[in-house]
C-alpha positions in Angstrom: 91.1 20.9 42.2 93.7 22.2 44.6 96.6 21.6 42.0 98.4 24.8 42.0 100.6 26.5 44.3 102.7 29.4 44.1 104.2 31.2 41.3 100.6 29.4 38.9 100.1 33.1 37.3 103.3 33.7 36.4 105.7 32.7 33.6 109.2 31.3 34.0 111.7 34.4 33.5 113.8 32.9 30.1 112.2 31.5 27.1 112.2 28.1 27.6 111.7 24.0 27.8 110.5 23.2 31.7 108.9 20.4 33.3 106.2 20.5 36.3 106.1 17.6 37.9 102.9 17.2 40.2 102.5 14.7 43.0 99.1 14.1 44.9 98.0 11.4 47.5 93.8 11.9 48.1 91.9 9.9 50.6 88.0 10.4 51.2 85.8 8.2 53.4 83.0 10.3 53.5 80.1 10.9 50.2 78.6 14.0 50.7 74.5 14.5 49.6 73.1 17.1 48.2 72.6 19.5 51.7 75.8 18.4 52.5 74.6 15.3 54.9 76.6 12.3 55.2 75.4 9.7 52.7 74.8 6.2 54.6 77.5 4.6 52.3 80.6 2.5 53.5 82.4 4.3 51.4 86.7 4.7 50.8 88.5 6.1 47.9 92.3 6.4 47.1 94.2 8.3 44.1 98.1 8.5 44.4 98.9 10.8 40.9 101.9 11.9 39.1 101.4 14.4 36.9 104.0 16.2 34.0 102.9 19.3 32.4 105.8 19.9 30.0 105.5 24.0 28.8 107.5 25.4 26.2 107.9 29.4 26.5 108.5 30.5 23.4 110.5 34.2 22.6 107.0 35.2 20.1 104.7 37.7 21.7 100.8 38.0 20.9 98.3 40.7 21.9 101.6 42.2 24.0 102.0 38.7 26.0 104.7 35.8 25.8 103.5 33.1 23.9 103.7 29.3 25.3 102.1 25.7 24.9 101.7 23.5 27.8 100.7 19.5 27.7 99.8 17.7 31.2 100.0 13.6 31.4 98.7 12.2 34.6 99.6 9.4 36.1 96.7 7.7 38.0 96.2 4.7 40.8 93.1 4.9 41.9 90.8 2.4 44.4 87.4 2.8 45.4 85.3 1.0 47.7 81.3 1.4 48.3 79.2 -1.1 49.7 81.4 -3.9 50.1 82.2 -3.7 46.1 85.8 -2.6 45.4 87.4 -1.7 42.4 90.8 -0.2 41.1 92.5 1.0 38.0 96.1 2.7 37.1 97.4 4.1 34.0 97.6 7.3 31.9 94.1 9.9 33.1 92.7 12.1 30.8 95.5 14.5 28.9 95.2 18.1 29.0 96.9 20.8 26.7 96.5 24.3 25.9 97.9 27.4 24.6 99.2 30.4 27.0 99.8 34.0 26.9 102.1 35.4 29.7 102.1 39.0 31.1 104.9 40.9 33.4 103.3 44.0 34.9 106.0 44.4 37.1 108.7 42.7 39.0 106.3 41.7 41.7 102.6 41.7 39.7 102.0 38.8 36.4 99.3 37.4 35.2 99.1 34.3 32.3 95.6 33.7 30.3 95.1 30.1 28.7 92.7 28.1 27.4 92.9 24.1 27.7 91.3 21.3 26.4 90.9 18.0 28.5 91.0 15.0 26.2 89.2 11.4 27.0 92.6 9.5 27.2 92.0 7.8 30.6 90.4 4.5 30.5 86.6 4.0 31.2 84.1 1.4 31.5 80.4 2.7 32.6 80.0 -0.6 34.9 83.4 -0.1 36.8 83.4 2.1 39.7 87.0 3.1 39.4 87.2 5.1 36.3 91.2 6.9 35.5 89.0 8.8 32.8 85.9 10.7 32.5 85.0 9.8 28.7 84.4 13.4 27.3 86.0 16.5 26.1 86.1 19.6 28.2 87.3 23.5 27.4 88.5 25.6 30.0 89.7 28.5 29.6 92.2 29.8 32.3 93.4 33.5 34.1 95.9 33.5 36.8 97.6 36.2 38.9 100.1 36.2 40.9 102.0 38.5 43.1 105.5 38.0 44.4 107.3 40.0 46.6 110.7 37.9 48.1 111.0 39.9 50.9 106.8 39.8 52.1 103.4 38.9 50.9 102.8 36.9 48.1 100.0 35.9 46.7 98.4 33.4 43.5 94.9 33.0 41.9 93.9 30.7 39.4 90.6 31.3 37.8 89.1 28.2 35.5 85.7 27.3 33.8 84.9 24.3 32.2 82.3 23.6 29.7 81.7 19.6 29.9 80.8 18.0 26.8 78.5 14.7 26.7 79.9 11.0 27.8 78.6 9.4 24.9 78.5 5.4 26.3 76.1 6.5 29.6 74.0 10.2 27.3 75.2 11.9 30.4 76.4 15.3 30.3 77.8 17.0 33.4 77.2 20.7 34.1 79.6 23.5 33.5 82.1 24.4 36.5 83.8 27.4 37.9 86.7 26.4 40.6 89.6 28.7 41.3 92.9 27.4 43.3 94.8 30.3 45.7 97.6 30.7 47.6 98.7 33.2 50.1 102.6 33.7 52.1 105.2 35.2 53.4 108.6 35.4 52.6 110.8 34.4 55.4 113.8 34.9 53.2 114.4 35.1 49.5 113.8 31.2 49.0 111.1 30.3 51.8 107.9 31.4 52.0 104.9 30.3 54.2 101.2 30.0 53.9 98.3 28.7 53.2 96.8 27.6 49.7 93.4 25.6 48.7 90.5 26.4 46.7 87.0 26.5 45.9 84.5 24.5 43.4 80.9 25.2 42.3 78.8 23.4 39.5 76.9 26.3 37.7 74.6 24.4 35.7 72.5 21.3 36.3 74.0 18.0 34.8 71.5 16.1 31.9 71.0 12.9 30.9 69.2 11.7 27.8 68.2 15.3 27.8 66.5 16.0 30.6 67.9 17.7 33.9 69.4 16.0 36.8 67.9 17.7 39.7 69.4 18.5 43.2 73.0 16.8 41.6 75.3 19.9 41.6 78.7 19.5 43.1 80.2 22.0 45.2 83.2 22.1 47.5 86.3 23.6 49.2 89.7 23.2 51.1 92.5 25.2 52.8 95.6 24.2 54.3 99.2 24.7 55.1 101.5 25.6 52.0 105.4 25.5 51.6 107.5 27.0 49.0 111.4 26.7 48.6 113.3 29.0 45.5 116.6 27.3 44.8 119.4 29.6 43.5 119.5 27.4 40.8 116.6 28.5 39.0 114.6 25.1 40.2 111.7 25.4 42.8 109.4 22.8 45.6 105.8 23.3 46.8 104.7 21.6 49.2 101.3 21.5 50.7 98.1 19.7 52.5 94.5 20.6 52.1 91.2 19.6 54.2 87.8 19.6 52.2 84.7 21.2 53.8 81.6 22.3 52.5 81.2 19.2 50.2 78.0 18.8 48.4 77.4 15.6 46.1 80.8 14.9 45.8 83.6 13.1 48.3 84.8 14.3 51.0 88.8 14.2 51.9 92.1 15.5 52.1 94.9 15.7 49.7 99.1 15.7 49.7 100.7 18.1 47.4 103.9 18.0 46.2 104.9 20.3 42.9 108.8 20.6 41.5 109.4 23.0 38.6 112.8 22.4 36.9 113.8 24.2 33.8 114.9 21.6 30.9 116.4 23.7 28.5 116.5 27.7 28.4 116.5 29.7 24.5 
């Protein structure tokens, strides 16, 4: 959650190779219970990620929207501690890739539509507590908007939903999810613009295990904070931005360090 920053609903100008290049650094020391009480737990967890999504905008057009395909490799060191038990991992996290249709309303106004698939590819082990993958597919299908203005307000929305399939080594399946990132600024000048950006989770259905439902286990949470954007002339463009979680239930509690670089590779 929290990923995106500005510019997420809208496609790169020219058809296209172009590489997003994500960098996070998340620290919790808080668990969060159900009605949002402090769990009793001495309790630390660290992720440092660097995540590609490599798009290709193609020059095709379907149901009047530019057509493009997107994969997204994470790169994942994580550490957790709980209890006085400690345990880390790195490597590659789960893989996400999808399929996008991009729309220009206007100069300012654009919108893409998507739908993903998140792939088990990260590494897990039921009796670890530092897991780099979550062991089962997930769909999600994606709507972002975004509006641009380089001399004022701008503005970005990501909509997703995820429907969880099971984890087959623990029977466990985890509820579907609705979580939308945001962004809001204004253009100092035609390559600066300041704001703030976060977002907001819910779970929408109870998790199950072996069939039956897991009660009072839904996951909610959200953050805001201070967001950067620079434009280069070059066609190249840096977000940066920092976000403080509130409003946590049954999940961590934190704060995260965004950086995002969009570069184009090659242009059709």
């Amino acid at each position: 959650m929290g990923v995106e920053a500005h510019m997420m609903g809208a496609f790169p100008p020219e058809p296209g190779f172009y590489s997003l290049n994500y960098a996070q650094h998340y620290e919790a020391h808080r668990l969060r219970g159900n009605d949002g009480e402090r769990l009793p737990n001495d309790f630390r967890l660290r992720a440092d990620v660097f995540a590609s999504r490599f798009v290709w905008i193609t020059d095709k057009k379907l149901l009047g929207g530019r057509v493009g395909i997107h994969t997204l490799v994470p790169l994942v060191d994580l550490r957790v501690e709980l209890d006085g038990r400690s345990d880390s991992d790195k490597g590659i996290g789960d893989i996400t890739f999808g399929a996008l249709l991009g729309y220009d309303y206007s100069e300012r106004f654009h919108s893409i539509f998507a739908i993903d698939v998140i792939a088990p590819t990260g590494r897990y082990d039921e009796d670890k507590l530092a897991n780099i993958g979550r062991n089962y597919w997930a769909i999600e299908p994606v709507a972002a908007f975004t509006w641009v203005d380089p001399q004022g307000f701008n503005a970005d929305i990501k909509f997703m939903y995820d429907f969880n399939f099971e984890n087959d080594d623990t029977d466990y399946k985890s509820g579907q999810e609705f979580h939308f990132d945001f962004d809001a600024g204004w253009a100092v000048n035609e390559q600066w613009v300041l704001g703030v950006g976060g977002y907001a989770y819910w779970q929408t259905t109870d998790d199950r295990q072996h069939g039956d439902r897991v009660d009072d286990n839904k996951g909610r949470a959200m953050a805001i904070g201070p967001a950067l954007k620079y434009s280069s002339k070059d066609g190249w463009f840096m977000s940066l931005k920092w976000q403080k979680e509130y409003e946590v239930r049954n999940r961590p509690e934190g704060d995260a360090l965004w950086l995002k670089f969009t570069v184009p590779l090659m242009l059709l």
